[in-house]
N, CA, C and O atoms as a GROMACS GRO file, in nm:
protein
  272
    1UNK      N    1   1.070  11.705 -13.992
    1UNK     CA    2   1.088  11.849 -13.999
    1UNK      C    3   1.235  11.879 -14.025
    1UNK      O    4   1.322  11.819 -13.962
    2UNK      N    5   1.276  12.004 -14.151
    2UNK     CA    6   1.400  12.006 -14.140
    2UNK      C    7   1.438  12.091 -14.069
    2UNK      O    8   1.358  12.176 -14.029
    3UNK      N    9   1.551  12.094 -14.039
    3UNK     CA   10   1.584  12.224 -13.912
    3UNK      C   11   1.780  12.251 -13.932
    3UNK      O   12   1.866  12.167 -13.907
    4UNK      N   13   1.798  12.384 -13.978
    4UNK     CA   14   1.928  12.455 -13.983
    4UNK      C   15   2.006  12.343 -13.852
    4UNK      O   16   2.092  12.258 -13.876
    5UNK      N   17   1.972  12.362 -13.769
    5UNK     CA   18   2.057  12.369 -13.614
    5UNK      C   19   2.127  12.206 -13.620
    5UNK      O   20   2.061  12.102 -13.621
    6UNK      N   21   2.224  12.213 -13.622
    6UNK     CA   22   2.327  12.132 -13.611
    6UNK      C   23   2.340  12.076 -13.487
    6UNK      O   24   2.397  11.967 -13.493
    7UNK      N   25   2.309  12.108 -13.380
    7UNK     CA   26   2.346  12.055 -13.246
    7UNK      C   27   2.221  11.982 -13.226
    7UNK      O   28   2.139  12.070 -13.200
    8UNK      N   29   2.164  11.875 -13.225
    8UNK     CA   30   2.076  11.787 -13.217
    8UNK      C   31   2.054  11.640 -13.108
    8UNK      O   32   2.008  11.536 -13.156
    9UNK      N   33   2.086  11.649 -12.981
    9UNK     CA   34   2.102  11.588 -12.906
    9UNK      C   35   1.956  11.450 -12.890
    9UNK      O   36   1.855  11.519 -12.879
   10UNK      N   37   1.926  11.344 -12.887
   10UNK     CA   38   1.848  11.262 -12.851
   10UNK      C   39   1.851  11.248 -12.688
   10UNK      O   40   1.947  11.220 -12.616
   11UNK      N   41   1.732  11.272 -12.658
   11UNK     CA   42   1.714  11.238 -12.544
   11UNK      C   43   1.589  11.208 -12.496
   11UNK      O   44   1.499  11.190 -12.579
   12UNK      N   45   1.560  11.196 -12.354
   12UNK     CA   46   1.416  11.121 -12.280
   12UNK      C   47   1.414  11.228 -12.172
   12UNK      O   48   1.516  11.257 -12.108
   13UNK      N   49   1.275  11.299 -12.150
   13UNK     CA   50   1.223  11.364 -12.069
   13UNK      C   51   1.180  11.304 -11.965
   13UNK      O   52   1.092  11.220 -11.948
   14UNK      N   53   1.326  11.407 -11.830
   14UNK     CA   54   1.267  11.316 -11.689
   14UNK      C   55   1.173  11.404 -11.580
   14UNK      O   56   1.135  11.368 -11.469
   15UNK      N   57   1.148  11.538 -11.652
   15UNK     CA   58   1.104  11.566 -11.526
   15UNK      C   59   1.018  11.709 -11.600
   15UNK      O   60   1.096  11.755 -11.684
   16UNK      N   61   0.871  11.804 -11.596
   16UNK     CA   62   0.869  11.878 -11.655
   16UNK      C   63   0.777  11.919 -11.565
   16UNK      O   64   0.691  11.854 -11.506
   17UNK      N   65   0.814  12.071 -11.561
   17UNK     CA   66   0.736  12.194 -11.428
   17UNK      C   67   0.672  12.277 -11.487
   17UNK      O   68   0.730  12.338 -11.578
   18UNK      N   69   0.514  12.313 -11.453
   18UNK     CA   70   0.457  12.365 -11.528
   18UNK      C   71   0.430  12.493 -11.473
   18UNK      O   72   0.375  12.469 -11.366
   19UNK      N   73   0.437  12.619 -11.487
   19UNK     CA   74   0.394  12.709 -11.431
   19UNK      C   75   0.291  12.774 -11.484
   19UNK      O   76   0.229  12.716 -11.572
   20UNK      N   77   0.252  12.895 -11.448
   20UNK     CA   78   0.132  13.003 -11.564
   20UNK      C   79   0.129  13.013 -11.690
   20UNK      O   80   0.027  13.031 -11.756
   21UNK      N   81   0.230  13.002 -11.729
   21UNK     CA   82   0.309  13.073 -11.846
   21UNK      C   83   0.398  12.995 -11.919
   21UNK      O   84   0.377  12.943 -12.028
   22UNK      N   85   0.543  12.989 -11.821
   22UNK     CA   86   0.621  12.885 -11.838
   22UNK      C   87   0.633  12.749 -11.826
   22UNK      O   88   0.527  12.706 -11.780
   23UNK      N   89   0.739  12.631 -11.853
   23UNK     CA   90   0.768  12.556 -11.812
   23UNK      C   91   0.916  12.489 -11.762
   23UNK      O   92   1.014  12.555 -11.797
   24UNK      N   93   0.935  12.406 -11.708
   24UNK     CA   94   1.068  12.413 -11.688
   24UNK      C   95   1.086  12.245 -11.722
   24UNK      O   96   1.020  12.158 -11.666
   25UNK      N   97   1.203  12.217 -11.838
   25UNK     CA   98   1.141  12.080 -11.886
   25UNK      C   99   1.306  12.034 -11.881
   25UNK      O  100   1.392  12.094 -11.945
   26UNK      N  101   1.335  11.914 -11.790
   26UNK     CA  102   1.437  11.837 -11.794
   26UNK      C  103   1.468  11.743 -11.892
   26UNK      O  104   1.390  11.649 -11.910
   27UNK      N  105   1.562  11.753 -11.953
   27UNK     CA  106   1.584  11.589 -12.057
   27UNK      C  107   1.699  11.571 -12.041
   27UNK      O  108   1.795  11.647 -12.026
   28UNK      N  109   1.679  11.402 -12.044
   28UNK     CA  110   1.848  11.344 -11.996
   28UNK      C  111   1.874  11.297 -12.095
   28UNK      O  112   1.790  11.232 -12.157
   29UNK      N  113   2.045  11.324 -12.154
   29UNK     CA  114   2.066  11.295 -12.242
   29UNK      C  115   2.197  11.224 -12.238
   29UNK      O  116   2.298  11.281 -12.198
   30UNK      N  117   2.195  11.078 -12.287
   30UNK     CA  118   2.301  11.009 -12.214
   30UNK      C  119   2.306  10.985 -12.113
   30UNK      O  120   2.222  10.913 -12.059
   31UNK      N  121   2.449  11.058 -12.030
   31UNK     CA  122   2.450  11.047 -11.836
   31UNK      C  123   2.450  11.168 -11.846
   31UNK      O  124   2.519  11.205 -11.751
   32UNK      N  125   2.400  11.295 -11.925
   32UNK     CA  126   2.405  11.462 -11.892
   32UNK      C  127   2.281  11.486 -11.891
   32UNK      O  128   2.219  11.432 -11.982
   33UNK      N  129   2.194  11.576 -11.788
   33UNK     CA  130   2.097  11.674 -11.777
   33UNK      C  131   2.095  11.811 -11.879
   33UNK      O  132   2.180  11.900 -11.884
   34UNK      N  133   2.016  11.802 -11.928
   34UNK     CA  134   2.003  11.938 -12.029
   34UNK      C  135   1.847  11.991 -11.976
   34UNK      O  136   1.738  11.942 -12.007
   35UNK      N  137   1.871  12.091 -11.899
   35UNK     CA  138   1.718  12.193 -11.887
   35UNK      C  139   1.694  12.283 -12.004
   35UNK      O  140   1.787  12.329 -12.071
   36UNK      N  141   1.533  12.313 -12.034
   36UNK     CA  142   1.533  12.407 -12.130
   36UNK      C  143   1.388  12.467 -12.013
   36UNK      O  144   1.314  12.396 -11.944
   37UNK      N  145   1.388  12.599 -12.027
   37UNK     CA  146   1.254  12.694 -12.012
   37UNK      C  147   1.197  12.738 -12.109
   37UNK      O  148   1.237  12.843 -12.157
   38UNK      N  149   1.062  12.654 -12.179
   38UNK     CA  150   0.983  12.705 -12.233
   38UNK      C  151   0.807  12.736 -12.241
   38UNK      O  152   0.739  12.694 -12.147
   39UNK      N  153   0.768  12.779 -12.308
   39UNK     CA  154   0.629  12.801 -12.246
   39UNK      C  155   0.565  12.736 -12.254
   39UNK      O  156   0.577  12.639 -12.328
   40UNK      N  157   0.435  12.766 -12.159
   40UNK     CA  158   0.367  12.634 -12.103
   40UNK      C  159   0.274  12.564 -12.232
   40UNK      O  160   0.242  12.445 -12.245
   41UNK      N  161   0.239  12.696 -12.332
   41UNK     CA  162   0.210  12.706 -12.442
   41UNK      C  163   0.210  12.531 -12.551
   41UNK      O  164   0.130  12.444 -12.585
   42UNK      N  165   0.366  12.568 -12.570
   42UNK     CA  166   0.461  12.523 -12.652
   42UNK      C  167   0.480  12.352 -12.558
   42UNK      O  168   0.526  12.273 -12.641
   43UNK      N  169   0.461  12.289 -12.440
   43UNK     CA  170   0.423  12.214 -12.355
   43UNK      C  171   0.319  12.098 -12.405
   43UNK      O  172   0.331  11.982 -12.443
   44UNK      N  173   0.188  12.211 -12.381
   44UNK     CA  174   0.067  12.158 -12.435
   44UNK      C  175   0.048  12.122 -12.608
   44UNK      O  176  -0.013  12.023 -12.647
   45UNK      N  177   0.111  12.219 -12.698
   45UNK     CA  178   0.101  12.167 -12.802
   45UNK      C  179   0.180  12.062 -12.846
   45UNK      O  180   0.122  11.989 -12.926
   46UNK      N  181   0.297  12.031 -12.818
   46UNK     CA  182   0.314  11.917 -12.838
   46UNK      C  183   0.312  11.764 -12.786
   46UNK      O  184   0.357  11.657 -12.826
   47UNK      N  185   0.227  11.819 -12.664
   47UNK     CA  186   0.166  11.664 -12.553
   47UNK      C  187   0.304  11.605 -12.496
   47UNK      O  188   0.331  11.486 -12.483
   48UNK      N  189   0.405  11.744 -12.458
   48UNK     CA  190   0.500  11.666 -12.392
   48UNK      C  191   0.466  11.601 -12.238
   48UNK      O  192   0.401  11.662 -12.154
   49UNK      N  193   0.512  11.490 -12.221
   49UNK     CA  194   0.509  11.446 -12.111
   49UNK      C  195   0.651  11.352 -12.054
   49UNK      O  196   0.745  11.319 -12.126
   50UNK      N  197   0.640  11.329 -11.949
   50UNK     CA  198   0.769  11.226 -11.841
   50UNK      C  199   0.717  11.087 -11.912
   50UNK      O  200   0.614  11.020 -11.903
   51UNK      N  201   0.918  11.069 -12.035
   51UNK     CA  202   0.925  10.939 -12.036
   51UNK      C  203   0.891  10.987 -12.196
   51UNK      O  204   0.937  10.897 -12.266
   52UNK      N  205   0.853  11.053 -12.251
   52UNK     CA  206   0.870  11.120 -12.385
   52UNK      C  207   1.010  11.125 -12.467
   52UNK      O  208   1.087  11.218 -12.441
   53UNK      N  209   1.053  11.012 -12.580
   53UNK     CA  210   1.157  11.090 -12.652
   53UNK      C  211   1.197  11.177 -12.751
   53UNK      O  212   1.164  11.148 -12.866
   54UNK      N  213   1.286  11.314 -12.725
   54UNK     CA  214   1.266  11.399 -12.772
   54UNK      C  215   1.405  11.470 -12.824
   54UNK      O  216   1.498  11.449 -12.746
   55UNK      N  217   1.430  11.531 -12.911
   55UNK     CA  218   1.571  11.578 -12.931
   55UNK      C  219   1.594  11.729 -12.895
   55UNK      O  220   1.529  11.821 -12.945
   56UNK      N  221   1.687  11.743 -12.808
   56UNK     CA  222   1.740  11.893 -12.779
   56UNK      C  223   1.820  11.937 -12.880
   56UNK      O  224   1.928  11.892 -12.917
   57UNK      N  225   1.728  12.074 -12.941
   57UNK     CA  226   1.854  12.143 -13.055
   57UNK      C  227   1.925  12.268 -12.985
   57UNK      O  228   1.866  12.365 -12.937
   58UNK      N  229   2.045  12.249 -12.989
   58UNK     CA  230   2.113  12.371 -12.933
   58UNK      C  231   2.119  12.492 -13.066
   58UNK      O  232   2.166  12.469 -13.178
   59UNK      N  233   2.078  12.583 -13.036
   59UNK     CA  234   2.116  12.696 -13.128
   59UNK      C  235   2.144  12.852 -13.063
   59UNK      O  236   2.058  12.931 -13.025
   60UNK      N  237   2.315  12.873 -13.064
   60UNK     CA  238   2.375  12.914 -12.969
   60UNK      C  239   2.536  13.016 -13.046
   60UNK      O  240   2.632  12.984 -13.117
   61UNK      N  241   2.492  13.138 -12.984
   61UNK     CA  242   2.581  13.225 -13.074
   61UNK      C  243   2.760  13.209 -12.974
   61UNK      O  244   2.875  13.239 -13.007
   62UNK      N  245   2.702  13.149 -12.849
   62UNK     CA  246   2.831  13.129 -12.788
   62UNK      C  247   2.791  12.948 -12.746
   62UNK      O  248   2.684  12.892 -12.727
   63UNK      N  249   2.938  12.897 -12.743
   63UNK     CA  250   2.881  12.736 -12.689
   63UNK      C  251   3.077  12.726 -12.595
   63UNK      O  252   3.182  12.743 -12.656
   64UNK      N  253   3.063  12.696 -12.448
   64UNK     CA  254   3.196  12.733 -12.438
   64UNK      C  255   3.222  12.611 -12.422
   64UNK      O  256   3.125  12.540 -12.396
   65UNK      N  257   3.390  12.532 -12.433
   65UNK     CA  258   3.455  12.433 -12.401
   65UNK      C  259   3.534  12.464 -12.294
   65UNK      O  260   3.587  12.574 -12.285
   66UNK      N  261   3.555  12.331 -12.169
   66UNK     CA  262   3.634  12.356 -12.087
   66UNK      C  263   3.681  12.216 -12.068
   66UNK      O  264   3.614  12.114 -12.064
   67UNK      N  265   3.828  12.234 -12.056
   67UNK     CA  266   3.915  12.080 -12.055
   67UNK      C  267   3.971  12.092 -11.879
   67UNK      O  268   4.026  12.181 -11.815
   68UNK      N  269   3.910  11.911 -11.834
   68UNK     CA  270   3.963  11.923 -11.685
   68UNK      C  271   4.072  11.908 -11.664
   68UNK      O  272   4.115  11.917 -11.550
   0.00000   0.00000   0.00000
C-alpha cells in the first residue's frame, strides 16, 4: 500500500484493549512505547492481535522535539 506519511515506524504489538467501540492498541517500537486509540472496528478488520508486526504512521500537523 502506498501511503503520503513519512513517519513510518516498524514495530510489534504488545498489548491491545478492546472496548465497545474503541480500542486501545500498544506497539513497541525499538525500546519506545507508541499507543494509538482506534476503533474496535478497524481492530477486527485487520485481525490485529499480541505479537503482530505492524508499522506506526505518524501523521501530525505538530510533532514536538525536546533536548535533555
Amino acid at each position: 500500500m502506498s501511503l503520503s506519511a513519512r513517519n513510518q515506524l516498524p514495530g510489534i504489538v504488545q498489548d491491545i484493549q478492546t472496548g465497545s467501540i474503541m480500542a486501545h492498541v500498544v506497539v513497541k517500537v525499538g525500546e519506545n512505547i507508541i499507543e494509538s486509540v482506534i476503533t474496535k472496528h478497524s481492530v477486527e478488520e485487520m485481525k490485529l492481535k499480541k505479537g503482530d508486526h505492524v508499522k506506526v504512521v505518524i501523521k501530525s500537523t505538530e510533532v514536538m522535539v525536546q533536548k535533555d
